[in-house]
N, C-alpha and C positions, 0 to 999 in steps of 0.2 A: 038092648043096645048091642051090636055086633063088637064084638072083639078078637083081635088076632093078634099074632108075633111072631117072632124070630124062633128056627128050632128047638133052639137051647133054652128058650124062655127068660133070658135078661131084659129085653126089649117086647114091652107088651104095646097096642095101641085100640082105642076104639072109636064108633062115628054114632052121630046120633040123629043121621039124615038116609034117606034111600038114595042109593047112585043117580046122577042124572039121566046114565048110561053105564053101559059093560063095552069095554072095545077090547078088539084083538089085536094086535100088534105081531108084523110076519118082519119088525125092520132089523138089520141085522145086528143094533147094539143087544132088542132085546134076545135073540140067537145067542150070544156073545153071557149077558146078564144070566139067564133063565135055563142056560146049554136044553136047552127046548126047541122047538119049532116055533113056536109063538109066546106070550104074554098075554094073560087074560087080566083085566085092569079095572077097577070101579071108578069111575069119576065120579069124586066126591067132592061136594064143598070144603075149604079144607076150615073157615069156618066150625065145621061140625065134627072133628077129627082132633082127638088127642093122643098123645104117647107118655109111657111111663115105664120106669126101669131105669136100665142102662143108657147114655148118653147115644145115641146112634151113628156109625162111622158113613161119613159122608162124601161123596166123589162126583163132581162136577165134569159134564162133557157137552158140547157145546149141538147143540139138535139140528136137524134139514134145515131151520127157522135163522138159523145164524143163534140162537140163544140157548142160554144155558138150559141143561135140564139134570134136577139134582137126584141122586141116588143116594136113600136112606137106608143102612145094612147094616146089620150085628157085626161089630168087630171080635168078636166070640167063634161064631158059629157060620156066618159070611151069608146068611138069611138076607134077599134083597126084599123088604117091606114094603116100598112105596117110594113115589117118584114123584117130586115138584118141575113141572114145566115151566119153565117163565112165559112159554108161548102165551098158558094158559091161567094167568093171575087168580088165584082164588081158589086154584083147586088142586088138589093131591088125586095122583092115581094110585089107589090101594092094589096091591098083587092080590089077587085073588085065590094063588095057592095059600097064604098066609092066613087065613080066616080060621078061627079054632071053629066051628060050626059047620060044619060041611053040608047039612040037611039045605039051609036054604038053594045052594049051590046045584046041589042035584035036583032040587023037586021046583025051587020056585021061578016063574017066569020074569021075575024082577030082575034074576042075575043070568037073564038070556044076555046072550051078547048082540048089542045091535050094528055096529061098527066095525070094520077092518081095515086096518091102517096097513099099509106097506103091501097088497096083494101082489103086486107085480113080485116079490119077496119071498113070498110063500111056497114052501116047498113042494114038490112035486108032488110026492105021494102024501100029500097032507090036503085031503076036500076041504075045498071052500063049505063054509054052514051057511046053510040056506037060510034066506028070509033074511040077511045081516046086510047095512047097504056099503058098500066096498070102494076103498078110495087106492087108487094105485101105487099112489105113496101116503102122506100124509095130509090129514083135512084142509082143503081150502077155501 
């Protein structure tokens, strides 16, 4: 079963499902979140998704959709774990830097990413990854 957390390690969480997908995120909250270029994301069932430790500090901001999308983070160490969409009922996106396992991430095709949300977004000198299918903002 994968398992990941927060830096500090108060906040552990694990799943006991494969992603339905890996999406990239170029939008600029994740910019903002990730101080990254992008967000690499598991969509999970959230179903198959639990967390343990510390209570996770939470921060609500309202998505392109008009709806909320929740951000779950170590009030410790400021680690952002994972993100409820209300767009998308039932599922949690897992950060994908958060994963204590990093072997799958580099060798398996499972945690390719098929998705990119926000392209029009996406930073200049940052290549598009081929083979992923690209939405200009977000999926409609």
């Amino acid at each position: 079963m994968p398992t990941g957390g927060c830096a500090c390690g108060a906040i552990q969480y694990a799943f006991s499902s494969d992603p339905h997908s890996v999406l990239l995120c170029n939008c600029p909250a994740c910019h903002l979140s990730t101080n990254s270029a992008f967000s690499t994301n598991l969509v999970l069932p959230y179903s198959s998704f639990s967390a343990s430790g510390a209570a996770p500090t939470t921060w609500q901001r309202t998505g392109k959709s008009g709806q909320p999308v929740t951000n779950h983070f170590c009030g410790v160490c400021g680690t952002l774990m994972w993100v409820l969409p209300a767009v998308l009922p039932g599922t949690v996106l897992v950060k994908a830097g958060t994963l204590h396992e990093r072997k799958p991430l580099l060798e398996s095709e499972l945690y390719r990413p098929g998705v990119e949300l926000w392209a029009k977004d996406r930073w200049a000198w940052c290549p598009s990854v081929e083979g992923v299918k690209k939405f200009e903002e977000a999926m409609s």
